[in-house]
PyMOL Python script that loads the backbone (N, CA, C, O; Angstrom):
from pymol import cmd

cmd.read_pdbstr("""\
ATOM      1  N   UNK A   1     108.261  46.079  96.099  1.00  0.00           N
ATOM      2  CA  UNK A   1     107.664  47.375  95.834  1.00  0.00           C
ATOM      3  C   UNK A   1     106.533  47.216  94.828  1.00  0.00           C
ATOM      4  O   UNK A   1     106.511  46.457  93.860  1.00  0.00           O
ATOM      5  N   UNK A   2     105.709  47.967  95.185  1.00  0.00           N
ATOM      6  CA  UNK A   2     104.658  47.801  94.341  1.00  0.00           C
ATOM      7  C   UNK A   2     104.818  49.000  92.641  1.00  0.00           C
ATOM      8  O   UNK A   2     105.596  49.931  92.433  1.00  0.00           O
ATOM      9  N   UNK A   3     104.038  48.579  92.003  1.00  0.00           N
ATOM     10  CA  UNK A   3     104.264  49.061  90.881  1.00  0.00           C
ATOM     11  C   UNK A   3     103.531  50.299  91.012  1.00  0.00           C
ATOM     12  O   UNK A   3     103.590  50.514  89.801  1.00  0.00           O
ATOM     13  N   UNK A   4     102.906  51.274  91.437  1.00  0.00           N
ATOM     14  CA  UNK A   4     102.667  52.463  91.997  1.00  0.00           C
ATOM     15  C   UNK A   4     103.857  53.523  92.197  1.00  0.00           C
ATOM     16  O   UNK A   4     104.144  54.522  91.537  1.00  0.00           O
ATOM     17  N   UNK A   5     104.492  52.921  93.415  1.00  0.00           N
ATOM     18  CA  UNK A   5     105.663  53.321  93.236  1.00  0.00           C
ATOM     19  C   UNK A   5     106.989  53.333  91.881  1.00  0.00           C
ATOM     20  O   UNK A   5     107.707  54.305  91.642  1.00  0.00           O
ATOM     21  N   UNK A   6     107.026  52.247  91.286  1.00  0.00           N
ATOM     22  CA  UNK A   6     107.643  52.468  90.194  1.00  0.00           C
ATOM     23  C   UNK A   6     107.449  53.574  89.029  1.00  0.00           C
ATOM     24  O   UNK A   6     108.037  54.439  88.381  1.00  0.00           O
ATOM     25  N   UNK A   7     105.911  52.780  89.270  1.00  0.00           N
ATOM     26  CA  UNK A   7     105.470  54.054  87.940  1.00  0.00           C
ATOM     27  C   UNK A   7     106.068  55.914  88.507  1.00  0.00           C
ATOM     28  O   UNK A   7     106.440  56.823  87.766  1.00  0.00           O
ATOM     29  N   UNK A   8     105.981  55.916  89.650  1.00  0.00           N
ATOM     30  CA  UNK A   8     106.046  57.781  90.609  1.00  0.00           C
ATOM     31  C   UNK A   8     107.607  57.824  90.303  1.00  0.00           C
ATOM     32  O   UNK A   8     108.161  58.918  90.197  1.00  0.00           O
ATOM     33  N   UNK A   9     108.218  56.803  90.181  1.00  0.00           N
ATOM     34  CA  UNK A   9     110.105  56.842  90.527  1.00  0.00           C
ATOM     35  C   UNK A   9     110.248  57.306  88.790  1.00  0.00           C
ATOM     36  O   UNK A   9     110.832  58.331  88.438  1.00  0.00           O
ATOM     37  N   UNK A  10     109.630  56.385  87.884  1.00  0.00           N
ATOM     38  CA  UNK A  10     109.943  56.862  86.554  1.00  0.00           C
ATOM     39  C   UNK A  10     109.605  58.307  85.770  1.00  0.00           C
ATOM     40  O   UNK A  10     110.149  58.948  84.870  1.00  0.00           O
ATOM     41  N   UNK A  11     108.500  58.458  86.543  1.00  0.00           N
ATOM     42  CA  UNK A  11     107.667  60.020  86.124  1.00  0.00           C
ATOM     43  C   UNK A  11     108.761  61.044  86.738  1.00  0.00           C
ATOM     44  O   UNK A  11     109.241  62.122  86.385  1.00  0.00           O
ATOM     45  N   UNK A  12     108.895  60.264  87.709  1.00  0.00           N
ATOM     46  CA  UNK A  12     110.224  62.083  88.646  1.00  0.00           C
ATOM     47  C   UNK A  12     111.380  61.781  87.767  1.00  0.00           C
ATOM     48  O   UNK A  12     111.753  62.831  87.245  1.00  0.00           O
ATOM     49  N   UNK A  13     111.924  61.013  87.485  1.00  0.00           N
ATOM     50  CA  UNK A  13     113.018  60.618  86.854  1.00  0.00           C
ATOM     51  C   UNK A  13     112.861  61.503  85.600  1.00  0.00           C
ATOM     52  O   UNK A  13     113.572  62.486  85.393  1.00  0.00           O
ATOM     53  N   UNK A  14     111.738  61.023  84.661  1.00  0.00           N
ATOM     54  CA  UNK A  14     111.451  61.943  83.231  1.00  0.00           C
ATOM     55  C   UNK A  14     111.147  63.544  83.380  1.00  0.00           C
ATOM     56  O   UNK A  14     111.344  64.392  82.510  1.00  0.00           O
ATOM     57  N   UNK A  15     110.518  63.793  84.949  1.00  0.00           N
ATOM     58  CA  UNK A  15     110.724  65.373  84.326  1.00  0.00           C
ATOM     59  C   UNK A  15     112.190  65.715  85.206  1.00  0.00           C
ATOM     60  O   UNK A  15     112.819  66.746  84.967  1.00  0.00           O
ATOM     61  N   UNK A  16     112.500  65.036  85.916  1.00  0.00           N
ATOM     62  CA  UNK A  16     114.007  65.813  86.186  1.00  0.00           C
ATOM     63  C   UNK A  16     115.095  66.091  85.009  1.00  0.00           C
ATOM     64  O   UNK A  16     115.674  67.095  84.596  1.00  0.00           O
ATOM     65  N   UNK A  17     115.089  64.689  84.667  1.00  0.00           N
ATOM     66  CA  UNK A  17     116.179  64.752  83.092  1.00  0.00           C
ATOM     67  C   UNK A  17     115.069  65.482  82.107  1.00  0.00           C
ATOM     68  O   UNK A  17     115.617  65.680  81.023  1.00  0.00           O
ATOM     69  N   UNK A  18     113.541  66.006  82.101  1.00  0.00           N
ATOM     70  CA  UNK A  18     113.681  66.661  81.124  1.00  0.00           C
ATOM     71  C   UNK A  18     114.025  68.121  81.298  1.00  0.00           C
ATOM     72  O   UNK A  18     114.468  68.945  80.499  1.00  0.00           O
ATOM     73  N   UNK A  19     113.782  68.182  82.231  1.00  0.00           N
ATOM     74  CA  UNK A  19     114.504  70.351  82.681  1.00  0.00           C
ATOM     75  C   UNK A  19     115.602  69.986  82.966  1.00  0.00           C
ATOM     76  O   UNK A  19     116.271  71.018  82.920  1.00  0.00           O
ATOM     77  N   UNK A  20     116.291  69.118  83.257  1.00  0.00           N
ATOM     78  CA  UNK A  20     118.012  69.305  83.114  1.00  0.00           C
ATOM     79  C   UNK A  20     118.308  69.257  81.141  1.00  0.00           C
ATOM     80  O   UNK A  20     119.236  69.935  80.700  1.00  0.00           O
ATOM     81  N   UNK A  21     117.784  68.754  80.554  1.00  0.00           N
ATOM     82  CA  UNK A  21     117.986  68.808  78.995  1.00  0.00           C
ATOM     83  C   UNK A  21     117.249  70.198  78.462  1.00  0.00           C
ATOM     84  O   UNK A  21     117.561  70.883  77.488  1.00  0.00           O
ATOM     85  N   UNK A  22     116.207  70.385  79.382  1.00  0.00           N
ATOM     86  CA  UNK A  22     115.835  72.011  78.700  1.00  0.00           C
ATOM     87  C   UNK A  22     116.691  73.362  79.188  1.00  0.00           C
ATOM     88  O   UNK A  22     116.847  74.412  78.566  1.00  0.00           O
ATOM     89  N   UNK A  23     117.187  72.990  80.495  1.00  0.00           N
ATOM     90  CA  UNK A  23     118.280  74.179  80.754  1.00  0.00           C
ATOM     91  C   UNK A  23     119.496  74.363  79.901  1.00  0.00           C
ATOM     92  O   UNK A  23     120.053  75.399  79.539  1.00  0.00           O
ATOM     93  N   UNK A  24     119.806  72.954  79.638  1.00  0.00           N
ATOM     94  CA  UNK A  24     120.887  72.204  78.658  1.00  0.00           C
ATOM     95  C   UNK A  24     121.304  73.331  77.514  1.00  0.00           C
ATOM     96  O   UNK A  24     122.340  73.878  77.135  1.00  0.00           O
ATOM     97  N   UNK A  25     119.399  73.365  77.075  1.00  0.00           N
ATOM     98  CA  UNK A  25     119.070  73.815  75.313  1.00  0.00           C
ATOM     99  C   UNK A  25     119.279  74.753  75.404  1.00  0.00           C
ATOM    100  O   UNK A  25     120.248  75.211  74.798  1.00  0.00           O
ATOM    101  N   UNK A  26     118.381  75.660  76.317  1.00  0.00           N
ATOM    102  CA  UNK A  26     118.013  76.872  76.409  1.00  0.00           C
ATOM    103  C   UNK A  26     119.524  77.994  77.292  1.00  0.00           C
ATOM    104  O   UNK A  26     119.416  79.171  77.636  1.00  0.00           O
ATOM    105  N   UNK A  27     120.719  77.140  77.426  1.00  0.00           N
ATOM    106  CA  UNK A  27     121.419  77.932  78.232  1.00  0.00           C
ATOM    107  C   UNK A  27     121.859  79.281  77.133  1.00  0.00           C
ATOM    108  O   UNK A  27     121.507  79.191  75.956  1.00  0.00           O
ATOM    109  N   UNK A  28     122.526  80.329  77.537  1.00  0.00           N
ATOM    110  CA  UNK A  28     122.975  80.796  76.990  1.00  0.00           C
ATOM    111  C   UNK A  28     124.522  80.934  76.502  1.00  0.00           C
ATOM    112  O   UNK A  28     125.351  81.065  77.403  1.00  0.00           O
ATOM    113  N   UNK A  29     124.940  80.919  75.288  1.00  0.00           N
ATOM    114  CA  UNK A  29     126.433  81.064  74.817  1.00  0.00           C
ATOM    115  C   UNK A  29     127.056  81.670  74.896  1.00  0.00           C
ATOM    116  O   UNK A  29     126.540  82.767  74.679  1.00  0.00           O
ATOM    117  N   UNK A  30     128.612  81.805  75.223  1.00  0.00           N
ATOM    118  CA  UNK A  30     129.118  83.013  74.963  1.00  0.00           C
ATOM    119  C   UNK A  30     129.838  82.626  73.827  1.00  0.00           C
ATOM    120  O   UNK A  30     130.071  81.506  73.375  1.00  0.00           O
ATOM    121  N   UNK A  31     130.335  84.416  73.214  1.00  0.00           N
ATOM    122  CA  UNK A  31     130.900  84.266  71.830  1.00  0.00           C
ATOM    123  C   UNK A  31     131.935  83.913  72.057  1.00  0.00           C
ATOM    124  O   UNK A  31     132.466  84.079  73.155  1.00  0.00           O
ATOM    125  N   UNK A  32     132.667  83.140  70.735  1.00  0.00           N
ATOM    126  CA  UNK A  32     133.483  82.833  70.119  1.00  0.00           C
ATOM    127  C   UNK A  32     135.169  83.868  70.818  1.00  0.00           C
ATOM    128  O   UNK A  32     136.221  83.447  71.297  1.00  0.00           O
ATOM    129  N   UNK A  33     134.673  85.261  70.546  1.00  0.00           N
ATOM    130  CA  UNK A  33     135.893  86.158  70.864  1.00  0.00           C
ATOM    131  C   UNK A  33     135.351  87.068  72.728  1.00  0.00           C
ATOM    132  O   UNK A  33     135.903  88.053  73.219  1.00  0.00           O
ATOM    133  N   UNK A  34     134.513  86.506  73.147  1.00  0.00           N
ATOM    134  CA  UNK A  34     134.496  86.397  74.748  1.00  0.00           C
ATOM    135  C   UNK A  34     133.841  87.693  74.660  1.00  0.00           C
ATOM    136  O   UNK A  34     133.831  87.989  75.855  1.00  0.00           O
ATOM    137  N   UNK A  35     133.130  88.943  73.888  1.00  0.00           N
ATOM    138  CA  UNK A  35     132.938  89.930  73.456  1.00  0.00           C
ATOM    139  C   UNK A  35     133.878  91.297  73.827  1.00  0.00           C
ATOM    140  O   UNK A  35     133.611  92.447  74.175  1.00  0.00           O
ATOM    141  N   UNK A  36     135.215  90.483  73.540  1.00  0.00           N
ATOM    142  CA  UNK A  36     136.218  91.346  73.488  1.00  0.00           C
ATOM    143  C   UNK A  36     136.600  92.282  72.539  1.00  0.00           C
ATOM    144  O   UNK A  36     136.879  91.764  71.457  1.00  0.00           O
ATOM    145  N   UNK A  37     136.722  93.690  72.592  1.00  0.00           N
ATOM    146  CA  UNK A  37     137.110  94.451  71.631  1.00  0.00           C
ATOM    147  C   UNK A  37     138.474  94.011  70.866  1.00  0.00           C
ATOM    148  O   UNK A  37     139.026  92.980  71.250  1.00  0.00           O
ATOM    149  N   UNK A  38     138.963  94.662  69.934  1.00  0.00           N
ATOM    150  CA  UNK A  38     140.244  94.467  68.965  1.00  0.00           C
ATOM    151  C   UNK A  38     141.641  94.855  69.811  1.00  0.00           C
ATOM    152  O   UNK A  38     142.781  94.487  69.528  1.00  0.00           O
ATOM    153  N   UNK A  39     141.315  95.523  70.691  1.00  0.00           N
ATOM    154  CA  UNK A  39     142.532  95.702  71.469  1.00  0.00           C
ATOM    155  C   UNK A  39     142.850  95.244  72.605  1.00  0.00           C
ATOM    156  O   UNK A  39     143.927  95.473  73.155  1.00  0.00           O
ATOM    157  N   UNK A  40     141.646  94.330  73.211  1.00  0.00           N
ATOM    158  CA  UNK A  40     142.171  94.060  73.833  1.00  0.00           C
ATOM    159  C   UNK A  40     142.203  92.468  73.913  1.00  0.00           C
ATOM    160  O   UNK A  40     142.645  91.881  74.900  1.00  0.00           O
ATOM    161  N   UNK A  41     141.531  91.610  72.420  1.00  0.00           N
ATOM    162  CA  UNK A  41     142.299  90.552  71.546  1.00  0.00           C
ATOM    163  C   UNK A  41     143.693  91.052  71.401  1.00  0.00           C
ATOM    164  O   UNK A  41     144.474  90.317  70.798  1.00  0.00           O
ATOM    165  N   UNK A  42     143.993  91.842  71.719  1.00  0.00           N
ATOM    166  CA  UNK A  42     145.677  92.236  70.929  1.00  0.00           C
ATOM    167  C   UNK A  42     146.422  91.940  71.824  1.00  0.00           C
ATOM    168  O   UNK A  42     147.425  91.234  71.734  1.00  0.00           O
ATOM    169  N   UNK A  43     145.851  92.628  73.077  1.00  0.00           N
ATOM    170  CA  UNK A  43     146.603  92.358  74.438  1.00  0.00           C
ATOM    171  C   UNK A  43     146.993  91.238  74.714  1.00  0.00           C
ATOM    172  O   UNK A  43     148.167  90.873  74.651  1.00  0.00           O
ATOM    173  N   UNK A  44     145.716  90.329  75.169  1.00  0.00           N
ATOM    174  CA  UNK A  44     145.221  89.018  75.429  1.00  0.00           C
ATOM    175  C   UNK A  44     146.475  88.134  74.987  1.00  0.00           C
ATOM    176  O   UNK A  44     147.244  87.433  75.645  1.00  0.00           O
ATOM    177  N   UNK A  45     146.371  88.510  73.253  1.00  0.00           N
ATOM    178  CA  UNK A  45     147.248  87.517  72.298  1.00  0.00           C
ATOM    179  C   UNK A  45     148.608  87.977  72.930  1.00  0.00           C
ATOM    180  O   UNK A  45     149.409  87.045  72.862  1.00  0.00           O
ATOM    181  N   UNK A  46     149.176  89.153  73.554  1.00  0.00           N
ATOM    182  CA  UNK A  46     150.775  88.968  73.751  1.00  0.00           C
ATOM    183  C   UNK A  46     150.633  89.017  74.771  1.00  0.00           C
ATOM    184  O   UNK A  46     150.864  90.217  74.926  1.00  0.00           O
ATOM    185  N   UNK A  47     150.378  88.595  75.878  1.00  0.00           N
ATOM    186  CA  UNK A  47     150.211  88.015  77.226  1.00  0.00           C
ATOM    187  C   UNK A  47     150.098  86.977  77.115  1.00  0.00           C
ATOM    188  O   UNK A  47     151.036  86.415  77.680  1.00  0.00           O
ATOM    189  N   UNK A  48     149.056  85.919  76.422  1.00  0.00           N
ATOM    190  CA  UNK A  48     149.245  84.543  76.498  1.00  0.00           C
ATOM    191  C   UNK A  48     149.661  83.739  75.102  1.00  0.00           C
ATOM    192  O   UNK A  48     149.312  82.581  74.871  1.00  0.00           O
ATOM    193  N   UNK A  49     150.620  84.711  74.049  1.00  0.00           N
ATOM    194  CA  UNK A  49     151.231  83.569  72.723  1.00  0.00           C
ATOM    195  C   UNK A  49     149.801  83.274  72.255  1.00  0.00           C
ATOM    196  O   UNK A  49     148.645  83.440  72.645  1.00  0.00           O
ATOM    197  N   UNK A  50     150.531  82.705  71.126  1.00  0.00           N
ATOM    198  CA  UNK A  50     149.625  82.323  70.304  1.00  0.00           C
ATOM    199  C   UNK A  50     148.746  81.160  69.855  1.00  0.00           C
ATOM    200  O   UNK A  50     149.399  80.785  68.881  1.00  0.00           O
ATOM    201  N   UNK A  51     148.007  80.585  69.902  1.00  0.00           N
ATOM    202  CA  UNK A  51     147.504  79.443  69.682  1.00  0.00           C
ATOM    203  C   UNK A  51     148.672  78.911  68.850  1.00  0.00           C
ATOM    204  O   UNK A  51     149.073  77.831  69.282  1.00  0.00           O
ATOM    205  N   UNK A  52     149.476  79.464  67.542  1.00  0.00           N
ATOM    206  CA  UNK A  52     149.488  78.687  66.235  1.00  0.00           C
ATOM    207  C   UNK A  52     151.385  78.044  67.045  1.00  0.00           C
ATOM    208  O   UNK A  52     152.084  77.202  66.481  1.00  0.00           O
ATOM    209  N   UNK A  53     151.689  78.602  68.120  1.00  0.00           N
ATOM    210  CA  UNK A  53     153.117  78.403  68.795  1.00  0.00           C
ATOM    211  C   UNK A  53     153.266  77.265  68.930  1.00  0.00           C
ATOM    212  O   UNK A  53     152.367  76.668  69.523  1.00  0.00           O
ATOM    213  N   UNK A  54     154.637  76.367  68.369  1.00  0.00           N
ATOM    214  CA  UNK A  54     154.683  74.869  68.996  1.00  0.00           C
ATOM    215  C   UNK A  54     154.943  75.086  71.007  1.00  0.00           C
ATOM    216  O   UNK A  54     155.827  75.663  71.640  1.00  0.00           O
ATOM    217  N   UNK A  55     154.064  74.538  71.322  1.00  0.00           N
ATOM    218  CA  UNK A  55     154.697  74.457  72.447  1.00  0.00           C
ATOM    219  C   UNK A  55     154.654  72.609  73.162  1.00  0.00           C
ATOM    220  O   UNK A  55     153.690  72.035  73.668  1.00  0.00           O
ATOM    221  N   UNK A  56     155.937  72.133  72.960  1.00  0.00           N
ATOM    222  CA  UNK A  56     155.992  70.500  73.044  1.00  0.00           C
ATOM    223  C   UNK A  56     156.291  70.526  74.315  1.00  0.00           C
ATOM    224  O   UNK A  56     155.746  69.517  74.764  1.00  0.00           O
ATOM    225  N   UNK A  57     157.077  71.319  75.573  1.00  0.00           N
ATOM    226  CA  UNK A  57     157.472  71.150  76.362  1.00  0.00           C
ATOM    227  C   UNK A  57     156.693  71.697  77.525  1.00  0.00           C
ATOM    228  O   UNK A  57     156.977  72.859  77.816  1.00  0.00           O
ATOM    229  N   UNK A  58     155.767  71.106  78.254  1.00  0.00           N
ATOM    230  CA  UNK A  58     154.856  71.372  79.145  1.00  0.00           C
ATOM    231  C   UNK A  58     155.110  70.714  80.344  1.00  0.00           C
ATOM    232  O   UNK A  58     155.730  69.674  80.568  1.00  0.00           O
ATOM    233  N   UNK A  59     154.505  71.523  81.109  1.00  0.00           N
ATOM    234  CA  UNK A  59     154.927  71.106  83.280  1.00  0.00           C
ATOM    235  C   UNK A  59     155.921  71.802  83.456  1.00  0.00           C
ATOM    236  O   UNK A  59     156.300  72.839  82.910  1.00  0.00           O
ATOM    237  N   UNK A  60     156.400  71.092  84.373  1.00  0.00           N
ATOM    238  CA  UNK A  60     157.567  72.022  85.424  1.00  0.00           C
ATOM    239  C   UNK A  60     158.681  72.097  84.369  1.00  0.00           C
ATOM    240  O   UNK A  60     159.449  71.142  84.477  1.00  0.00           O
ATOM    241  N   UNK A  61     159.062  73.127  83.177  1.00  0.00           N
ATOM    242  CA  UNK A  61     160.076  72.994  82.683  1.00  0.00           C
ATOM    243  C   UNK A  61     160.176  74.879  83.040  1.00  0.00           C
ATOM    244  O   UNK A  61     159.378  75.816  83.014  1.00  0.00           O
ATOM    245  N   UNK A  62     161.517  74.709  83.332  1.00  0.00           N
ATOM    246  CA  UNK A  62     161.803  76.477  84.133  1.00  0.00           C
ATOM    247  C   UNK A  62     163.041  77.197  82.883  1.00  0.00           C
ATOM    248  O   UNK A  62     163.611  78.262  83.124  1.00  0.00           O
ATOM    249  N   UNK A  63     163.275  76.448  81.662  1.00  0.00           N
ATOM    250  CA  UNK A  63     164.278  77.238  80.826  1.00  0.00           C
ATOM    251  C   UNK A  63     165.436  76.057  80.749  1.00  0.00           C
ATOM    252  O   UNK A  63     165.370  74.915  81.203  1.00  0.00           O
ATOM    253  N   UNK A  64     166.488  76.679  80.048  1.00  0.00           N
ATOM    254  CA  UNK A  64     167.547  76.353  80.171  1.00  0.00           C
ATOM    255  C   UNK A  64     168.599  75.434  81.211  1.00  0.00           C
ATOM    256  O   UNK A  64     169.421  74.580  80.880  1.00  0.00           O
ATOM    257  N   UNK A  65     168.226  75.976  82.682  1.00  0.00           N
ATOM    258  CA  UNK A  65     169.165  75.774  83.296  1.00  0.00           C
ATOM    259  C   UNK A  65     168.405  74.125  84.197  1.00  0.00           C
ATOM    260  O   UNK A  65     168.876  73.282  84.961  1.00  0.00           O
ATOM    261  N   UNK A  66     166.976  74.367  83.523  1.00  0.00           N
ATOM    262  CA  UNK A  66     166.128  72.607  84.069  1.00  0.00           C
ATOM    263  C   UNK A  66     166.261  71.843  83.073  1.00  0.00           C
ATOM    264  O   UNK A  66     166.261  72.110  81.871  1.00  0.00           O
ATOM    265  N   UNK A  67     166.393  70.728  83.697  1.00  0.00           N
ATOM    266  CA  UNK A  67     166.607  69.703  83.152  1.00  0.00           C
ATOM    267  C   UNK A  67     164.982  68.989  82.430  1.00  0.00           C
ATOM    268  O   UNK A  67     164.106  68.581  83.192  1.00  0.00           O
ATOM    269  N   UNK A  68     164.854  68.956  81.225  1.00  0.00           N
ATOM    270  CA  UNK A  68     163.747  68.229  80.722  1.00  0.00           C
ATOM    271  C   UNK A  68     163.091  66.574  80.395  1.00  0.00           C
ATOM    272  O   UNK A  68     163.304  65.935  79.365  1.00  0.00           O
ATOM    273  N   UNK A  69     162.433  66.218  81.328  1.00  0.00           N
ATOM    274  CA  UNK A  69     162.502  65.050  81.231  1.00  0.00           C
ATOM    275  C   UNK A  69     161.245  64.643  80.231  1.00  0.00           C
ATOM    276  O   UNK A  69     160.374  65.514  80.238  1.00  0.00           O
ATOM    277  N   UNK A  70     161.022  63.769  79.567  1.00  0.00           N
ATOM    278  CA  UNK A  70     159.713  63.213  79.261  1.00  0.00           C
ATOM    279  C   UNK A  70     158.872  62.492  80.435  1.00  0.00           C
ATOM    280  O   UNK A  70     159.367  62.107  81.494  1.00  0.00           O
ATOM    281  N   UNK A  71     157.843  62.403  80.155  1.00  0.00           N
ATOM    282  CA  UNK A  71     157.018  61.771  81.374  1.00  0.00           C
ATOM    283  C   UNK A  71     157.577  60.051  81.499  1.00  0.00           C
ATOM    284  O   UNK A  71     157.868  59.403  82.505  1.00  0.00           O
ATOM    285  N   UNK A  72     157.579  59.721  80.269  1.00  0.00           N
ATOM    286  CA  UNK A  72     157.787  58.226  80.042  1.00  0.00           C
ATOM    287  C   UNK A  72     159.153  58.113  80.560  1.00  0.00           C
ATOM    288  O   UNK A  72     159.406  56.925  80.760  1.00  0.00           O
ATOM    289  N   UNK A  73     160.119  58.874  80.853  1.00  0.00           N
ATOM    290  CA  UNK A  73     161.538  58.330  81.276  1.00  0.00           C
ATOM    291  C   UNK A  73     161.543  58.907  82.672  1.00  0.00           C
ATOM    292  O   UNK A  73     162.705  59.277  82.839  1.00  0.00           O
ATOM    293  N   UNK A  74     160.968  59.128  83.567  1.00  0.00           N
ATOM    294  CA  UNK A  74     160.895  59.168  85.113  1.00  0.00           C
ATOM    295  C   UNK A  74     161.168  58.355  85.938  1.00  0.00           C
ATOM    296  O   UNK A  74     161.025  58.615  87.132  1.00  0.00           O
TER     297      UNK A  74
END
""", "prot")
cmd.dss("prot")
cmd.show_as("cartoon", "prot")
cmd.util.cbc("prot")
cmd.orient("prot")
């Protein structure tokens, strides 16, 4: 290949990755609290517990009457 071509492969290359890094910048955020009012953070929080909850026992565990395994003893 001639170096013509190289040079055209590197130029498309630099402005593709540079508007994929300017959409990147320029995207927009959402807030922190999803711009949810106070009540219905209230809700939210007793529908899905609380962040601060231990919860150690995750996957298919159904209560009491299942049996809990660790992953490592399967």
């Amino acid at each position: 290949m001639s170096v013509t071509i190289w040079i055209a492969i590197g130029v498309i290359i630099a402005i593709v990755w540079g508007l994929i890094i300017w959409e990147a910048w320029t995207a927009p955020v959402m807030p922190d609290d999803y711009g949810m009012s106070d009540e219905e953070k209230k809700i939210w929080k007793e529908l899905n517990g609380s962040n601060n909850e231990k919860q150690y026992k995750k996957g298919f565990y159904n209560g009491e009457e299942d049996k809990w395994y660790p992953d490592n003893k399967i």
